[in-house]
N, C-alpha and C positions, 0 to 999 in steps of 0.2 A: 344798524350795526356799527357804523362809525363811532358816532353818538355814544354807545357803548366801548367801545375801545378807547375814544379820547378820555373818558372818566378812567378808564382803568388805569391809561397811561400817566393823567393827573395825578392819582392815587399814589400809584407805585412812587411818583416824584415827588409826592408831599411827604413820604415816610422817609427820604432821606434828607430832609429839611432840616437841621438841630439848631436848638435855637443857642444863640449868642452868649458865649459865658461872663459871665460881668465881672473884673477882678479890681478890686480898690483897694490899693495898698498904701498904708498908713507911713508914713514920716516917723511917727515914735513907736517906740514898743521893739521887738524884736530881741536877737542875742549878737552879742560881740564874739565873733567868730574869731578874730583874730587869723581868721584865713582857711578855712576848710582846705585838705589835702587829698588832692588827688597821687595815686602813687601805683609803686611795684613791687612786689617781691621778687627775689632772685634765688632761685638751687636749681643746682647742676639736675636736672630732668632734660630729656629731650635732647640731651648733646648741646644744652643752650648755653653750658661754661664750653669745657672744652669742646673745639669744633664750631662754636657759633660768640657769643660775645668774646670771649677771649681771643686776642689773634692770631695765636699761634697756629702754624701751617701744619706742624710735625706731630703728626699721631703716634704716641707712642713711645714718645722722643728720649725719654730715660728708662725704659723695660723699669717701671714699677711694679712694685708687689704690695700685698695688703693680705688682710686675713680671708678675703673672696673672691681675689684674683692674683694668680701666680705669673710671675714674668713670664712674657711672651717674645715674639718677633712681628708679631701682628701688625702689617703694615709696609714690613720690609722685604726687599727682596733685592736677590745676588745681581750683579753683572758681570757680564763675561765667565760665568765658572766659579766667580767666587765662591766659598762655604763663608756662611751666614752660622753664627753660634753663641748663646749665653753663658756667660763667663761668671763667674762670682771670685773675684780677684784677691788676693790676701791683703793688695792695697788696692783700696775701690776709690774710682771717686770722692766717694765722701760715705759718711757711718750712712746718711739718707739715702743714697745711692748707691747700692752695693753692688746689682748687676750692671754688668754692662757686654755691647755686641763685641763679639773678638769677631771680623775678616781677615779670614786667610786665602793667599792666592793660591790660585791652581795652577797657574804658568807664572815662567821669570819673566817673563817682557810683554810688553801691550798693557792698554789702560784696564783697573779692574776695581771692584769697590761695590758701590750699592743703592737703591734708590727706596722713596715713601712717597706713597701715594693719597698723603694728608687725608684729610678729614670728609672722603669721597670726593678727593678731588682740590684741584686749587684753582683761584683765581690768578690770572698771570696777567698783567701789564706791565706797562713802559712808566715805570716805576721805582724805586729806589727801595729796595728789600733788605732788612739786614740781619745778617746767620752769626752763627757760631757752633760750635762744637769743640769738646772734647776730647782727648785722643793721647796714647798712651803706646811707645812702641817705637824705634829706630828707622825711621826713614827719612830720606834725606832729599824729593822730589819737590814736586807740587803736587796740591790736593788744587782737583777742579771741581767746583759746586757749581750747578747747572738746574736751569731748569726748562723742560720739556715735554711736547704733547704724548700719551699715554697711548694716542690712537698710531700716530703716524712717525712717530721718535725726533719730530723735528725739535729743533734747539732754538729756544727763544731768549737764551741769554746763558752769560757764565761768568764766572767770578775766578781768578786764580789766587792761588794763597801761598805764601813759601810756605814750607813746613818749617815747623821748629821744634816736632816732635823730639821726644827722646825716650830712650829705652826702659827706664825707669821711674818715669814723673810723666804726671797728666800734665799737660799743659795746653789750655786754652787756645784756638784759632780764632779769630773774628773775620768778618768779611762785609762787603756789602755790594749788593746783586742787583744791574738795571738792566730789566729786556730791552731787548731793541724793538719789538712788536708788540701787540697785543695778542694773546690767544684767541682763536676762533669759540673758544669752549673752556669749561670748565675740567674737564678731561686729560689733568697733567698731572706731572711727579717731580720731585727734587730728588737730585742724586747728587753723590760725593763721588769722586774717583781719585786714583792716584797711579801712578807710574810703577809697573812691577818689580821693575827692571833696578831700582834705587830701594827696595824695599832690602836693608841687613838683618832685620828680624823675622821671625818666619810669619808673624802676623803682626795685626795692629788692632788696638783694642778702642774702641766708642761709647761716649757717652754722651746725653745731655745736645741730641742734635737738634737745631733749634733754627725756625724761619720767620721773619715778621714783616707781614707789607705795613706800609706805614697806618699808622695807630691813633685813633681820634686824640686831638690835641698834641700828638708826635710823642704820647709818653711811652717812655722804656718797658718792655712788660707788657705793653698796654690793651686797648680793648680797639675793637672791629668796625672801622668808620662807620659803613653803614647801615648795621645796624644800631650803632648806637645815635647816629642821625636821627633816625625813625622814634628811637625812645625819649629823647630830647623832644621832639617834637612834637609828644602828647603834652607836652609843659610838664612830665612830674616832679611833685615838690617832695615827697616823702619815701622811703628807702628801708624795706625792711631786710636784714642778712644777717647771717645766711637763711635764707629762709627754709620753712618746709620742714619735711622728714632729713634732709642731709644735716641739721643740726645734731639730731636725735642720732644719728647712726644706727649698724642694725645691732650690736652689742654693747654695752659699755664699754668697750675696749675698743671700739672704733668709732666713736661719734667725732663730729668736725671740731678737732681742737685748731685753735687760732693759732697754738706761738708753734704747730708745726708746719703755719702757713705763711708766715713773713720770713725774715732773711735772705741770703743767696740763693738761687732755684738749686742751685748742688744741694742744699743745704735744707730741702723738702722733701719730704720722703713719699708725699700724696696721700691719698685719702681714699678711704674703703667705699667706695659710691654706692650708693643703696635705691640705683636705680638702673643695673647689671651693665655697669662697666666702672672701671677703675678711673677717677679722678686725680690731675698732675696735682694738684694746688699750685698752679701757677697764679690761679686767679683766688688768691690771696688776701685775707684783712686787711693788707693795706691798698692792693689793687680796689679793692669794694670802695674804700672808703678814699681815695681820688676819683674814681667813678661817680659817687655823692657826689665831692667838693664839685667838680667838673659838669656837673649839671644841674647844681645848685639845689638838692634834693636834700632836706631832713634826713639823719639816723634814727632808725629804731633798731637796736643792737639788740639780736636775741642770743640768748645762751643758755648753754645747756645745766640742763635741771636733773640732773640723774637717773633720768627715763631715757631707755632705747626703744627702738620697734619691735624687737622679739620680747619686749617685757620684762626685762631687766631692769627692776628698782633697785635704787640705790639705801641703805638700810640710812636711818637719821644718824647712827654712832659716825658714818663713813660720809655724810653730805658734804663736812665743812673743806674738804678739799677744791669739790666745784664752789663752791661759794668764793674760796678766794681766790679762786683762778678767774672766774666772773667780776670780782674786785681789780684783779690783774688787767683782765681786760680796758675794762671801762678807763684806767687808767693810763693805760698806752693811750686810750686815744684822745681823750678829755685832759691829760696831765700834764702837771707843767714840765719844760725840758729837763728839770732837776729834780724830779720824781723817779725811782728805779725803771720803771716801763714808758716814761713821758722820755725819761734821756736815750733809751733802746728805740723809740719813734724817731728821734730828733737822729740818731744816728743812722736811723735808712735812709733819712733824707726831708723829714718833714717835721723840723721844731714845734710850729704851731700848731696847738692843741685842735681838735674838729671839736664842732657843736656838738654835745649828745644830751638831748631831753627825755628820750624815752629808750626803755633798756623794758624787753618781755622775758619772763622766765619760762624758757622751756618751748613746746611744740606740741600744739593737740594731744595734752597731755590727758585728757578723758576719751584721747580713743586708742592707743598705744597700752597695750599691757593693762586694759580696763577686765573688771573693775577694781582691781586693786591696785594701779599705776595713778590711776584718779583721787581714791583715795587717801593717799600717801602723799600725793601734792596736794590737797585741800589739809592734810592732817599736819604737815610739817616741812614740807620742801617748800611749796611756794611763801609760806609767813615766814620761814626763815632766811628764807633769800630776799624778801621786801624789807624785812627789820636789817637788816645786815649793808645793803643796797641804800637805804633812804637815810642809814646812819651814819653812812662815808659820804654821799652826796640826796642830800633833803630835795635838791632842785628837779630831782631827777623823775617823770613817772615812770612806775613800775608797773607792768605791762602782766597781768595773768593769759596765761595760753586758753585760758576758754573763758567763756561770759554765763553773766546770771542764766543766759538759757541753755545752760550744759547742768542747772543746777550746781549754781556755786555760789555762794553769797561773799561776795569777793571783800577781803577787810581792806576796811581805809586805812591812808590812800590809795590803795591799791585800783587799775583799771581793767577794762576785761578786752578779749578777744574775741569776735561772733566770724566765723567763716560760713559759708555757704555756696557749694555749687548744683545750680538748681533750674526749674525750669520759669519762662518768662509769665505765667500765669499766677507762681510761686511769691516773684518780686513784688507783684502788685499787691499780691494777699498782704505783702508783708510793709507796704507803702508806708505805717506807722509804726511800725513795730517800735522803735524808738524813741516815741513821741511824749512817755512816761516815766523813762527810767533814768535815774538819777547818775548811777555808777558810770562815770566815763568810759566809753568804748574805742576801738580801733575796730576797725572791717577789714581784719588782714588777709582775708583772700577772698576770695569771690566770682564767680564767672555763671553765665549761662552754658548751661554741660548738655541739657537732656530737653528735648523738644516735650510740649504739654503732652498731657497721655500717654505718654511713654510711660515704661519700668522704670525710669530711673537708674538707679543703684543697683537694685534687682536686677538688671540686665549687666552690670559692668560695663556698656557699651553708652560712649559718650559721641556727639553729633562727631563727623568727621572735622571740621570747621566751623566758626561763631559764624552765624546765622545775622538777618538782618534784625527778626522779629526777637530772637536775644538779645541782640544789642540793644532794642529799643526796652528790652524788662529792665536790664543795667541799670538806662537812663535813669529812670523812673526810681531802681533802687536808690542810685545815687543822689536824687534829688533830696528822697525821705530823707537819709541821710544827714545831706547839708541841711535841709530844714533842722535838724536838730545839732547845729555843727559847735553848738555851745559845751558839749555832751561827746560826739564825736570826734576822734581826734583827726582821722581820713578813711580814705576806701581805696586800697591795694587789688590790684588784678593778678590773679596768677594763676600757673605759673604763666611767665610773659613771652617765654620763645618756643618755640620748635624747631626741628633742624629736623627737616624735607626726607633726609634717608633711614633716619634713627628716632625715634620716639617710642614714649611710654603713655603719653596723655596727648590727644589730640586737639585741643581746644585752647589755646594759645592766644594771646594778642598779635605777635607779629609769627610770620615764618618766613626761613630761608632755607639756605643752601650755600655748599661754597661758592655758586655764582652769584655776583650780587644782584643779579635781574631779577631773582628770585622771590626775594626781599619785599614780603606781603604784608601791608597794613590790613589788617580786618577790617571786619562791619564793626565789632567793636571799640577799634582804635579810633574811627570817626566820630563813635558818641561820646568818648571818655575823652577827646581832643577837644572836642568844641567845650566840654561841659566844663576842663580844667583850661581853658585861655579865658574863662572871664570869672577870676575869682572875684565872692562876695567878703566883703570885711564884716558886713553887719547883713545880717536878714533882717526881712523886714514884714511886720504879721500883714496880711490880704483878706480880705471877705471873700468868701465863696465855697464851694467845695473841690470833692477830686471824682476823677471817675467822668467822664472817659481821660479828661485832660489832669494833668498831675505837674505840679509847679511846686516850686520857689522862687519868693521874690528877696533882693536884697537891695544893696549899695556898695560901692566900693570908694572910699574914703580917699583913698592915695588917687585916681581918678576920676573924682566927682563924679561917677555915673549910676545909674538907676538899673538891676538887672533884673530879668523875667529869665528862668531856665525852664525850658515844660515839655514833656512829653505824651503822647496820645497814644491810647492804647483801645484796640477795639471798641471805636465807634459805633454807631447803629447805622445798620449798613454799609459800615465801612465811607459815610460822609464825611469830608470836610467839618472844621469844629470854628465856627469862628468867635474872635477873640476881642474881646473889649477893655483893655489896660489902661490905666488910670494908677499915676504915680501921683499920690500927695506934695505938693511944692513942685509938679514939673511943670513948668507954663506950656503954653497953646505955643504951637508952632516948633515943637522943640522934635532936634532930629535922629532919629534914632536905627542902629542898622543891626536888620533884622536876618538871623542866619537861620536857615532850616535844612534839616537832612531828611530825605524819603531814601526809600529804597527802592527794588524792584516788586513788579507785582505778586511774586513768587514771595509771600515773608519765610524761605528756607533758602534763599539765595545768600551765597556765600562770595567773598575774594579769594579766589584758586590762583593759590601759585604758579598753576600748571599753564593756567591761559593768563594771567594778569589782567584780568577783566576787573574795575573797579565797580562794584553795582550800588555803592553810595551816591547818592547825588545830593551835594550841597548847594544850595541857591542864597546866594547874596541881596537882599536889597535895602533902601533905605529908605524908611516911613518917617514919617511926621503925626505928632498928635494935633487931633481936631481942636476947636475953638474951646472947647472941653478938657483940655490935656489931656484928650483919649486916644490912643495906638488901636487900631482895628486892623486887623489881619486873620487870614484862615491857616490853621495846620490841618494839616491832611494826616489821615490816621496813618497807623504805625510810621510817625516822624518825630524827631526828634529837635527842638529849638531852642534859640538864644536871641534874646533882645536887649542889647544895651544902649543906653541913651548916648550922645557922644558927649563925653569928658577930657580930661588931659587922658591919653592912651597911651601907655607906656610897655617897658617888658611886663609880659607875665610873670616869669618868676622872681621872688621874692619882692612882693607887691605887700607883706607883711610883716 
C-alpha cells in the first residue's frame, strides 16, 4: 500500500513539473518605439472631477444650473434660524452665474449665516486653507469662516475677514484658514457667519463660496495632493481629455465646450454632467492641461464631433462650426502668444504653447446614436475634420473614435481608437490581436470589468473592484500591445477614479473619499506601475512562444538596459514556469533586478478601501546571468514581472 501511494504521490508531483521556457532575444531586428505610453483618461464619472481630483471643498458652491439640473441649495444649511433662499438677481454675479443664495436673518443680534458639508465630508488639518466668496448687501461687521466637526460642533479653526460688503456691488472677500488641530475624521462643514446686529440690509446675498487645502504643486484652482500623488506615481506619460461620454454631452446643446471652461470661475457657467449631477467646470482646459505639463504626460485632445448620447447628428451643411471651434482649440493650446486663442492662453497666465501631437475626433462614435451616428461619421464628420485638422497643422495625428474592428477602414493619415472592457480570459484571446494591422492605433480605454463566465454586458453589473486575476489579463494585454508599439500609440485606463460615496461605474484604478486614508491603489495600479517604470525605446524580436507565459522583450536606449516584461496566466496546475533569458550581447555575470507581483490565493481578491488591506505582493530581487548570459528565475502563475539589466537608471518619465 505504500509502494502504491508513493507512486501516486510521484505522479501527482510530476504533473506539475513545466518544463523550462527558453527565451533568446536578438540584438537586431525589432521596432523603434520611441517609447510606448502608458496613460489615463479623465471625465467627470464617479465624483472623480468635482469632489475627488479637483480640490475644491464646496459642493455646490455657485447654485448652477444647466438644461438637467435646476439650481439647488444642496449641501447648504441655515444657522441659528437663518432662511436659506435662491435668488436670480437683476444684477448677478456675472451672465454665467445668475443664481445666487440670498440669507436673511431671523433675529437682530447673535451670530447667524450658514454652513456645507463638502463633498461628504472634508478633510481638516493643520494646514493653511485658502477661501473666498462673494457677497453682495450692506453690512458693516465681520464675516467668520470656520471650519468644524459635523458630529460634535467643535471648532478646529477660523479665519475673520472685515467686511467690505456693499449694498449694491459684489465684491469679492478672500481669506486664508489654519486649524490648530487635526480632525479625528472626516465628518466636518465649513461655515460663514456674520454679526446680526451690524447687518443695514435686510439680507445678504452669496455667491461663488469657495475652499481649497493646498493643491499638488500649490497651483491656484488646483488638483487634490493625494490623489494626484498616487496617479503620478503609475509614471503616466499620456493624457487623454476630456475623456468619455462628457465630450459628447447628452444633447447638442450641452456637450463640454472648452471656451466655457477657461477664464474667471464667475465667468463659468458649468457643464450639463451626463452622469446625474451637475458639473462646476472648475476643472477646466486649462486646469487639464497644467495637470499634463505637471506630470509630464502627452495630450491627446479630444473634441467634439457633432454626435451626442441621445443621438443627435449634426447635418454636414451645420459641421463646419465644430470644425472651427476644434481649430480654436488646438490653437489656444499649441499657439503662438500672438495667435487670436495662443494670446487668450498667454493671458490666463501661460504664454508657452503645450505639446499636442495627437488630437481624436469625437467619442465612441459607433455606439452613440448608431447606426446612423456611425455612419455619418465614416461618411463626413470624421474626413472632414482630418482634412481640415492635418491642413492647419500636418504634424499632428488625427485620432478616429473607433478602430478598423468597429468596421471602419479608417483613411490616411488617419489612426483609430480600439476600447475594450472585458473579461481576463478575453485579454489573452486577444494577446495578438494587433500583431497584423497596419492603421496606427491608441487603446483609449480599457479595463478588466466582468469576471470569466460571467454575462458580461448582459448583466450590466460590473465586478465591485479590479480583481487580482484582471490585473494580471491587463498585463498581458499590455504587453501585446507594446509588442506591437511601432503601431500603437499607448494604453489609457479608464475611467481612473472613484469617489467611495457616489459612483456610476465601479471598476476604477484608484478610489477615495474625502479622507485621504481612503485613497486605494488597486490590483491594477500595481501591474500598470511596474509595467510603465521601465519603458522600452526599442523591442526586441525573441524565439519562443506564449501561452502560459506572455512577454516582451526590448532595450531602453537612454539607459542602456535589456528589458523582459512577462506575465503568466493559468499554468498547468497552477505551477511555477521557470524562465531561461538570454539577452544577445549581454555578457556572463551581468546584474539584473528582478521585480515580481503575485497576489493572493483567492485570484478575486481585491484592495478595499474599507480595510486597506494591500493583497499585492511585490518582491524584489537581483539575479545574475549564468557563464551563458542566461537569467533563470520562476514566475509563479497569475504574476506579473519585470527584468531589467542594470543601466544608467534614471527618471521614468520622459525617457523619450
Amino acid at each position: 500500500m505504500m509502494a502504491i501511494m508513493k507512486r501516486v504521490l510521484l505522479g501527482l508531483l510530476a504533473t506539475t513539473v513545466v518544463s523550462a521556457i527558453n527565451i533568446n532575444v536578438s540584438s537586431k531586428g525589432g521596432n523603434a518605439t520611441g517609447g510606448f505610453h502608458y496613460g489615463l483618461l479623465h471625465e467627470d464619472i464617479d465624483n472623480s472631477g468635482d469632489g475627488g481630483l479637483y480640490a475644491e471643498l464646496i459642493r455646490n458652491r455657485a447654485f448652477q444650473s444647466s438644461e438637467r439640473y435646476p439650481s439647488s441649495l444642496s449641501g447648504w444649511y441655515p444657522i441659528n434660524g437663518t432662511q436659506l433662499s435662491l435668488k436670480t438677481l437683476e444684477a448677478p454675479l456675472s451672465k454665467a452665474l445668475s443664481t445666487s443664495m440670498n440669507v436673511a436673518s431671523a433675529s437682530t443680534h447673535g451670530q447667524v449665516g450658514f454652513f456645507n458639508d463638502g463633498y461628504w465630508g472634508m478633510d481638516v488639518k493643520t494646514q493653511t486653507y485658502q477661501g473666498s466668496f462673494w457677497v453682495r448687501g450692506d453690512y458693516s461687521g465681520y464675516f467668520t469662516a470656520s471650519l468644524q466637526s459635523n458630529i460634535t460642533g467643535e471648532r478646529f479653526g477660523l479665519a475673520k475677514i472685515k467686511s467690505r460688503s456693499q449694498a449694491d456691488k459684489w465684491v469679492e472677500h478672500e481669506f486664508a484658514l489654519t486649524p490648530n488641530k487635526n480632525a479625528p475624521n472626516s465628518n466636518n462643514t465649513f461655515a460663514i457667519t456674520f454679526e446680526a446686529a451690524d447687518l443695514k440690509s435686510a439680507s445678504l446675498d452669496f455667491n461663488l463660496i469657495s475652499l481649497f487645502p493646498p493643491t499638488f504643486k500649490g497651483r491656484k484652482n488646483g488638483m487634490r495632493v493625494d490623489i494626484v500623488d498616487a496617479l503620478e506615481q503609475f509614471h503616466p506619460t499620456l493624457f487623454r481629455l476630456p475623456g468619455g461620454n462628457m465630450l459628447e454631452g447628452s444633447t447638442n446643446t450641452s456637450w463640454w465646450n472648452w471656451k466655457d471652461s477657461i477664464g474667471p470661475l464667475k465667468d463659468r457657467p458649468g457643464f450639463s454632467g451626463v452622469w446625474g449631477y451637475q458639473q462646476t467646470h472648475g476643472l477646466g482646459l486649462l486646469e487639464y492641461l497644467q495637470f499634463a505639463e505637471d506630470l509630464g504626460m502627452e495630450l491627446i485632445l479630444a473634441v467634439y464631433a457633432g454626435l451626442s448620447l441621445n443621438g443627435d447628428v449634426t447635418p454636414e451643411d451645420q459641421l463646419q462650426q465644430f470644425i472651427d471651434n476644434a481649430l480654436d482649440e488646438i490653437e489656444f493650446i499649441r499657439g503662438p502668444p500672438d495667435s487670436k486663442w495662443g494670446a487668450v492662453r498667454a493671458q490666463l497666465g501661460h504664454p508657452a504653447p503645450w505639446k499636442l501631437e495627437y488630437v481624436e475626433v469625437g467619442n465612441e462614435d459607433w455606439l452613440a446614436g448608431a447606426p446612423e451616428g456611425w455612419a455619418t461619421y465614416k461618411d463626413y464628420r470624421f474626413p472632414k475634420f482630418l482634412e481640415a485638422i492635418n491642413k492647419a497643422y500636418p504634424d499632428i495625428q488625427v485620432i478616429s473614435s473607433g478602430s478598423v474592428y468597429d468596421g471602419y477602414d479608417i483613411p490616411t493619415p488617419g489612426a483609430g481608437d480600439y476600447h475594450l472592457y472585458t473579461t481576463p480570459d478575453t485579454w489573452v484571446a486577444e494577446f495578438g490581436k494587433f500583431d497584423n494591422i497596419e492603421t496606427p492605433h491608441l487603446i483609449g480605454e480599457m479595463a478588466s470589468t466582468f469576471p470569466n463566465g460571467g454575462t458580461g454586458w448582459d448583466s450590466g453589473v460590473l465586478r465591485p473592484f479590479p480583481w487580482w486575476q484582471g490585473a494580471v489579463g491587463e498585463a498581458i494585454a499590455l504587453i501585446g500591445y507594446e509588442r506591437n508599439a511601432d503601431r500603437i500609440i499607448g494604453a489609457l485606463y479608464a475611467p481612473i477614479l472613484r469617489n467611495m460615496n457616489r459612483w456610476q461605474w465601479s471598476i476604477t484604478m484608484l478610489q477615495f473619499a474625502a479622507d485621504p486614508a481612503m485613497t486605494t491603489r488597486s490590483t491594477s495600479w500595481y501591474a500598470w506601475e511596474l509595467m510603465a517604470a521601465h519603458p522600452i525605446t526599442a523591442t526586441l524580436p525573441a524565439s519562443g512562444g506564449f501561452g502560459p507565459l506572455y512577454y516582451v522583450t526590448g532595450k531602453n536606449e537612454k539607459t542602456q538596459s535589456h528589458i523582459f516584461k512577462a506575465a503568466v496566466y493559468n499554468s498547468t496546475n497552477s505551477a511555477d514556469v521557470p524562465v531561461s533569458l538570454t539577452f544577445d550581447g549581454v555578457a556572463a555575470g551581468t546584474t539584473a533586478e528582478l521585480t515580481v507581483l503575485t497576489g493572493p490565493e483567492d485570484p478575486y481578491g481585491v484592495n478595499n478601501p474599507f480595510t486597506g488591506v494591500n493583497v499585492v505582493k511585490t518582491t524584489k530581487t537581483t539575479v545574475k546571468s549564468n557563464t551563458n548570459g542566461t537569467f533563470s528565475f520562476n514566475m509563479p502563475n497569475l504574476s506579473v514581472a519585470v527584468l531589467e539589466t542594470k543601466g544608467r537608471r534614471g527618471a521614468v518619465r520622459r525617457q523619450w
